[in-house]
C-alpha positions as CSV (number, residue, x, y, z in Angstrom):
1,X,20.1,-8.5,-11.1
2,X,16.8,-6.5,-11.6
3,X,16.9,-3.4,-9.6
4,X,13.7,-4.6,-8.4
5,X,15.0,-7.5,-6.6
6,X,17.3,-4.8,-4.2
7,X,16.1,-4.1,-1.2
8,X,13.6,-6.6,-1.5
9,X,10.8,-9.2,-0.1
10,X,10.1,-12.4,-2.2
11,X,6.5,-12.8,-2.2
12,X,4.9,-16.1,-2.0
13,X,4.3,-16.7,-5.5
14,X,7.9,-16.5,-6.3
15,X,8.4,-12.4,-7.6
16,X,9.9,-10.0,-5.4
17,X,8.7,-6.7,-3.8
18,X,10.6,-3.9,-2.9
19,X,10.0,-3.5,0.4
20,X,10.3,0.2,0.0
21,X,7.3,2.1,-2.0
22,X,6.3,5.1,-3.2
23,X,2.3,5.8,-2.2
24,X,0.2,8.0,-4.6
25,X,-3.0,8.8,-2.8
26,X,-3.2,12.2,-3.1
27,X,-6.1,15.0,-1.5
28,X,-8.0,16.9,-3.9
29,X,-6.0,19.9,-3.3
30,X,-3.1,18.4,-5.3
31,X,-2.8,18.9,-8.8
32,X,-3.0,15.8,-10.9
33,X,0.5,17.1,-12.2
34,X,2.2,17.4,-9.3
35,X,1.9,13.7,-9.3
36,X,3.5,12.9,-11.9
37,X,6.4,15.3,-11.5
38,X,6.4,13.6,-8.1
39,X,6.6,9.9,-9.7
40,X,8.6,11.4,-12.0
41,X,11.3,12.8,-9.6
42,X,11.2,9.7,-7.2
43,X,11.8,7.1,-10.2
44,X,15.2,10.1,-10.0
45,X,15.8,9.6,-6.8
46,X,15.7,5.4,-7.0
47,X,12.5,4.0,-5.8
48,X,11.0,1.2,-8.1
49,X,7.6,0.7,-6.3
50,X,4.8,2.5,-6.6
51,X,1.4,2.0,-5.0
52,X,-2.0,3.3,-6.8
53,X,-5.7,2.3,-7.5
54,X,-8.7,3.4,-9.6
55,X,-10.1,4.9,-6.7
56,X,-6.9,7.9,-6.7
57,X,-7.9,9.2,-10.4
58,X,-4.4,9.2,-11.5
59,X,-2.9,6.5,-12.8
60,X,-3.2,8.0,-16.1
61,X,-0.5,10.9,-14.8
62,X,1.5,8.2,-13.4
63,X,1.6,6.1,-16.2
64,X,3.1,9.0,-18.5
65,X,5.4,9.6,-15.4
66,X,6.5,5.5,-15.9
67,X,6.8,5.9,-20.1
68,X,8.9,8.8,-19.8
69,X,11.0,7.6,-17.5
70,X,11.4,4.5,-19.8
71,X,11.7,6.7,-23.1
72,X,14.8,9.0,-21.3
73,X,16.6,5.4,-20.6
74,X,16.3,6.1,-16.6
75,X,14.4,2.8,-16.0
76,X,13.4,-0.3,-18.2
77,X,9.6,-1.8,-17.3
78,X,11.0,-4.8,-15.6
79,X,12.5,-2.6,-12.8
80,X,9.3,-0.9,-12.0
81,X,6.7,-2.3,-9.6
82,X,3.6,-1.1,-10.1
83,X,0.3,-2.1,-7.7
84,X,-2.9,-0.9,-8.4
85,X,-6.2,-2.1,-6.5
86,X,-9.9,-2.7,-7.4
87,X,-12.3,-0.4,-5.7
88,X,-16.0,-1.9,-4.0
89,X,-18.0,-0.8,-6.9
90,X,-16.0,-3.8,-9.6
91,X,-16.1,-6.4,-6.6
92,X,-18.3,-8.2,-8.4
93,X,-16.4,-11.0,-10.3
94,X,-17.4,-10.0,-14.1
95,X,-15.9,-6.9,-13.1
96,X,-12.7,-7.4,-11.7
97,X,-11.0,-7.9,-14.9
98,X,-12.8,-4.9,-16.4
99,X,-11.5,-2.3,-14.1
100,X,-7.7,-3.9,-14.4
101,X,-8.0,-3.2,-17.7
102,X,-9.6,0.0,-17.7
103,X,-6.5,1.0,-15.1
104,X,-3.8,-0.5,-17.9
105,X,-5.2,1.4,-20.5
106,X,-5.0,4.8,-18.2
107,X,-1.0,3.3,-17.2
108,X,-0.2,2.2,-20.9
109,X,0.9,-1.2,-19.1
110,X,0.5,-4.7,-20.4
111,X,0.5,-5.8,-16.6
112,X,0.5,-4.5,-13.3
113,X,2.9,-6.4,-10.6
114,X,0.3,-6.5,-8.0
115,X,-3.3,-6.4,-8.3
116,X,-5.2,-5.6,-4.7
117,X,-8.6,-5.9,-3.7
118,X,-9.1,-2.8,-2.5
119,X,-11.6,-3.1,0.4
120,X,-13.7,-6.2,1.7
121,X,-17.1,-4.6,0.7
122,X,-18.9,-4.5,-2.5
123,X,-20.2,-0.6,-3.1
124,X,-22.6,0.2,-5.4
125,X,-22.1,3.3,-7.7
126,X,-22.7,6.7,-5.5
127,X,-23.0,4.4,-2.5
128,X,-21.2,5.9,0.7
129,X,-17.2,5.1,1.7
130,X,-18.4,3.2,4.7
131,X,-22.1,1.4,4.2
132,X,-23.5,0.7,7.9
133,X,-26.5,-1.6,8.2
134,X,-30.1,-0.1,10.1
135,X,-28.4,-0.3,13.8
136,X,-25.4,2.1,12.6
137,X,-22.6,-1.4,12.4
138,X,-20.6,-1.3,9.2
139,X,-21.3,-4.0,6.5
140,X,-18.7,-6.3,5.7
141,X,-20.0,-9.4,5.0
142,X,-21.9,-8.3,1.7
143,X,-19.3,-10.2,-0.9
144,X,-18.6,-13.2,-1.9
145,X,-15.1,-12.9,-1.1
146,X,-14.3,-16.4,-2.6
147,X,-16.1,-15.7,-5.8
148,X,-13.7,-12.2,-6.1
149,X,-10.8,-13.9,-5.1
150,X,-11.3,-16.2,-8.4
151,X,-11.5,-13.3,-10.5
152,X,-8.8,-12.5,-9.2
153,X,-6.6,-15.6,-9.4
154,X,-8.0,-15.2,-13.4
155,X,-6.3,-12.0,-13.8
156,X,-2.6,-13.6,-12.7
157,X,-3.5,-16.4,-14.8
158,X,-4.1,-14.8,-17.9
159,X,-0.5,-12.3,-17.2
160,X,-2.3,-8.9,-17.0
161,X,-1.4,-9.1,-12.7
162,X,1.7,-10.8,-12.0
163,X,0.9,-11.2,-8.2
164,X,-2.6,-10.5,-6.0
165,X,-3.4,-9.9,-2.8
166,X,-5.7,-8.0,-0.4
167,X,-6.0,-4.4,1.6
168,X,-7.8,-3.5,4.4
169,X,-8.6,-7.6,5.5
170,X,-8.5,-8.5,8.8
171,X,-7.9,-11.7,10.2
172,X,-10.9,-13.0,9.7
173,X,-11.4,-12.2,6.3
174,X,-8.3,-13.5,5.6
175,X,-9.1,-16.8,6.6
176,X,-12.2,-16.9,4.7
177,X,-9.8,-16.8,1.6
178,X,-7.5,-19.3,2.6
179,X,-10.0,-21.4,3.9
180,X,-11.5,-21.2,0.3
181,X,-11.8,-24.9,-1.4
182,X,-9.8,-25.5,-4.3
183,X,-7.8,-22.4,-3.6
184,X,-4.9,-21.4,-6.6
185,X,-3.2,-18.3,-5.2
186,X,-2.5,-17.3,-2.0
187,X,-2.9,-13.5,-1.2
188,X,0.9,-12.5,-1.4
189,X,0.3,-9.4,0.7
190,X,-2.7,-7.6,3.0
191,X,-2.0,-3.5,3.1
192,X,-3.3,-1.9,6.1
193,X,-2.3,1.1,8.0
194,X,0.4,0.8,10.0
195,X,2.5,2.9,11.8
196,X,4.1,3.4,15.4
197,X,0.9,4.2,16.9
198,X,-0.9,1.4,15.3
199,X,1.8,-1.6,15.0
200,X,-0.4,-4.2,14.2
201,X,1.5,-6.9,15.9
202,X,-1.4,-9.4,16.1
203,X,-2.1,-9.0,12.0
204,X,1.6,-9.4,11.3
205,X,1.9,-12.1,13.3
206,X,-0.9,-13.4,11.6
207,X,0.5,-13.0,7.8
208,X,4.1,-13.9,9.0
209,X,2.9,-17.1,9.7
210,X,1.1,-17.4,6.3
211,X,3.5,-16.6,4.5
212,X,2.2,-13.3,3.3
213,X,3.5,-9.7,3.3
214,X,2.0,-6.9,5.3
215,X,2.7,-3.6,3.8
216,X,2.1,-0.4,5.7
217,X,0.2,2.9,4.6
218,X,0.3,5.7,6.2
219,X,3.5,4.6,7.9
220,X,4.1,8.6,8.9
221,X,0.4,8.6,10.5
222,X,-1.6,11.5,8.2
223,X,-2.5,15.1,8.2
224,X,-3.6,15.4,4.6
225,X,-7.4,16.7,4.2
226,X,-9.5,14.1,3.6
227,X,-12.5,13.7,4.9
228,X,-12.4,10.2,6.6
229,X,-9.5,11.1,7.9
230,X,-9.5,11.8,12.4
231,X,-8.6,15.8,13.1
232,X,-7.8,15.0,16.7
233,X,-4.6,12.8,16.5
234,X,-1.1,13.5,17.8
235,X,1.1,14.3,15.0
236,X,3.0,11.2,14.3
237,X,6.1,12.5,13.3
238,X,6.2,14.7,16.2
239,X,6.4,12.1,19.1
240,X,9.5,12.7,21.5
241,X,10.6,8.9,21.5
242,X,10.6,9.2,17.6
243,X,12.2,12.3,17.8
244,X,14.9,11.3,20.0
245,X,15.5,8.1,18.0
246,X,16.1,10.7,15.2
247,X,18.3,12.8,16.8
248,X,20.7,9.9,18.2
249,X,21.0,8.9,14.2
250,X,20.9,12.1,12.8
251,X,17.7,11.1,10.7
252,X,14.6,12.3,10.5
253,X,11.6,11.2,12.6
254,X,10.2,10.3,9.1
255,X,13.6,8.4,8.5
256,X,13.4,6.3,11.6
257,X,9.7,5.6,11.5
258,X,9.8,4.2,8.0
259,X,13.0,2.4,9.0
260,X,11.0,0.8,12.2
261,X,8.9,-0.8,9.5
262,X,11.6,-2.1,7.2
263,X,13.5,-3.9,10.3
264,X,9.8,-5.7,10.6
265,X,9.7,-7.1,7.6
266,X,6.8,-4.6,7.0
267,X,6.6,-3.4,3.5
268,X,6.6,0.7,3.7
269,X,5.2,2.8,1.9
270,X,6.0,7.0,1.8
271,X,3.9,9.5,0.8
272,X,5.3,13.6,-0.2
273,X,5.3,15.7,-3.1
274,X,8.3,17.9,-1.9
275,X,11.4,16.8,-3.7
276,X,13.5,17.1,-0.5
277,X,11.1,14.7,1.6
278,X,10.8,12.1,-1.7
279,X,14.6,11.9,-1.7
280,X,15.1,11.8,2.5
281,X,12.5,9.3,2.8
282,X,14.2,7.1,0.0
283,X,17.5,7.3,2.6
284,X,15.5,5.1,5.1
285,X,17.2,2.3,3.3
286,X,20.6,3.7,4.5
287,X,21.0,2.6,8.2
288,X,19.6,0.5,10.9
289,X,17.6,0.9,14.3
290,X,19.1,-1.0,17.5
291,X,17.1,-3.5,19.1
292,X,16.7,-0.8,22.1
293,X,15.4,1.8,19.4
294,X,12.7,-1.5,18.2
295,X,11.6,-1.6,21.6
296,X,10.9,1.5,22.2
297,X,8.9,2.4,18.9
298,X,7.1,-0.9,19.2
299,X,6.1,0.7,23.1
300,X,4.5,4.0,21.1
301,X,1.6,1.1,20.1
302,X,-1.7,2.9,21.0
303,X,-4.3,1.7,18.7
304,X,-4.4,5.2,17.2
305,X,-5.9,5.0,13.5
306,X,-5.4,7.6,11.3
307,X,-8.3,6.4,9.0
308,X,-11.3,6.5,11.5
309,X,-13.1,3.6,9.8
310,X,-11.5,0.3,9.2
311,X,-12.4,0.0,5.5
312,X,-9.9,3.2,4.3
313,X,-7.7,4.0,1.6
């Protein structure tokens, strides 16, 4: 069996997903080589999923991290699972193509195993993240989502994408895709953030019963230093339920909060450059909450977002 199907979700379109990923997004502050070392070193350490986009500037490191690993025999290209996503400025459907292929080139891929759309907004070259209209609400109703989602479904179709989906949808937006007449594909999985403080019980409900995968990011909350980010939330990984969940496993509060996920059914994905926290986080896979230790992480729910807008990264 592939080493992708271990530790795995099978997505509605038949492939699988290992529920367990590897996030890239990365601050400026981080060298574009410390990535791929940091691919590099997780590929070591066993973790077959790994989660990018145009918008990150660095697929082309991680693609030479993916070739070398296949040249040194570590991996074969069948065992890696790679998602990329297309940023607001291609959501136009002549484009959507176009920028896959434009991040294949930069991977030195034939295909990518999930294709997202990044964000629910169309953006214009130089246009702000986060577009609000003349009273100061944000715009999301700008796209023709149903015209994107056909460039999409033509991207699987023609084998560069092997599956599609959506990040940063809501409900509603959701819906206007599976609502779509004559649609081919459903979305096999919406990314949002998701973590203790922000379960998203209502959204996973939601894709539970549509048979589509929610995967988490920034499943350990955030501190990195970007500037969407809020400066004035509690530090994730240092809540004392977490903490004492930990403790009574001997696991990190990292550890446990990926885990939380996992148990879900929520896709996770973990983000770190230190070697150490690559190959601890990778060990989430290695043991199992108790109902009691469920109920008490899913009472941490707060509505806290770590991105301050709802259209992030």
């Amino acid at each position: 069996m592939s080493s992708v199907k271990l530790c795995s979700v099978k997505l509605n379109d038949g492939f699988f997903m290992p529920m367990l990923g590897f996030g890239t997004s990365a601050p400026n502050k981080v060298a574009k080589s410390e990535v791929e070392e940091a691919v590099m070193k997780a590929i070591d350490v066993g973790y077959r999923h790994f989660d990018s986009a145009y918008l990150y500037l660095n697929e082309e490191e991680i693609g030479r991290a993916i070739q070398k690993k296949i040249a040194d025999g570590s991996v074969k290209r069948e065992d890696i699972f790679y998602t990329s996503k297309v940023w607001g400025t291609f959501l136009r459907p002549e484009l959507v193509q176009t920028s896959l292929e434009i991040s294949l080139r930069k991977l030195q891929l034939s295909y990518v195993d999930l294709y997202l759309i990044h964000i629910p907004i169309p953006l214009k070259p130089g246009e702000e993240l986060f577009p609000k209209d003349e009273h100061g609400e944000l715009i999301f109703d700008t796209v023709d989502l149903c015209a994107t989602w056909e460039a999409m479904e033509k991207c699987k179709d023609s084998g560069l994408a092997k599956s599609i989906g959506v990040s940063n949808f809501n409900h509603k937006q959701l819906e206007r895709i599976l609502d779509k007449p004559s649609l081919k594909y459903k979305p096999v999985c919406n990314q949002v953030e998701c973590q203790p403080y922000l379960n998203q019980s209502k959204l996973l409900e939601f894709c539970k019963s549509q048979d589509i995968v929610l995967t988490a990011y920034a499943a350990l909350g955030s501190n990195s230093g970007k500037e969407w980010l809020s400066k004035n939330n509690p530090v994730l990984l240092e809540d004392p339920v977490l903490s004492a969940i930990a403790a009574r496993h001997r696991r990190t509060p990292a550890q446990v909060a990926l885990r939380y996920q996992l148990q879900r059914g929520v896709v996770a994905l973990a983000k770190s450059f230190n070697e150490e926290r690559i190959r601890e986080n990778f060990q989430a896979l290695d043991f199992q909450l108790t109902p009691e230790d469920m109920e008490s992480l899913d009472s941490l729910n707060r509505n806290i977002r770590y991105f301050v807008d709802p259209l992030v990264l």
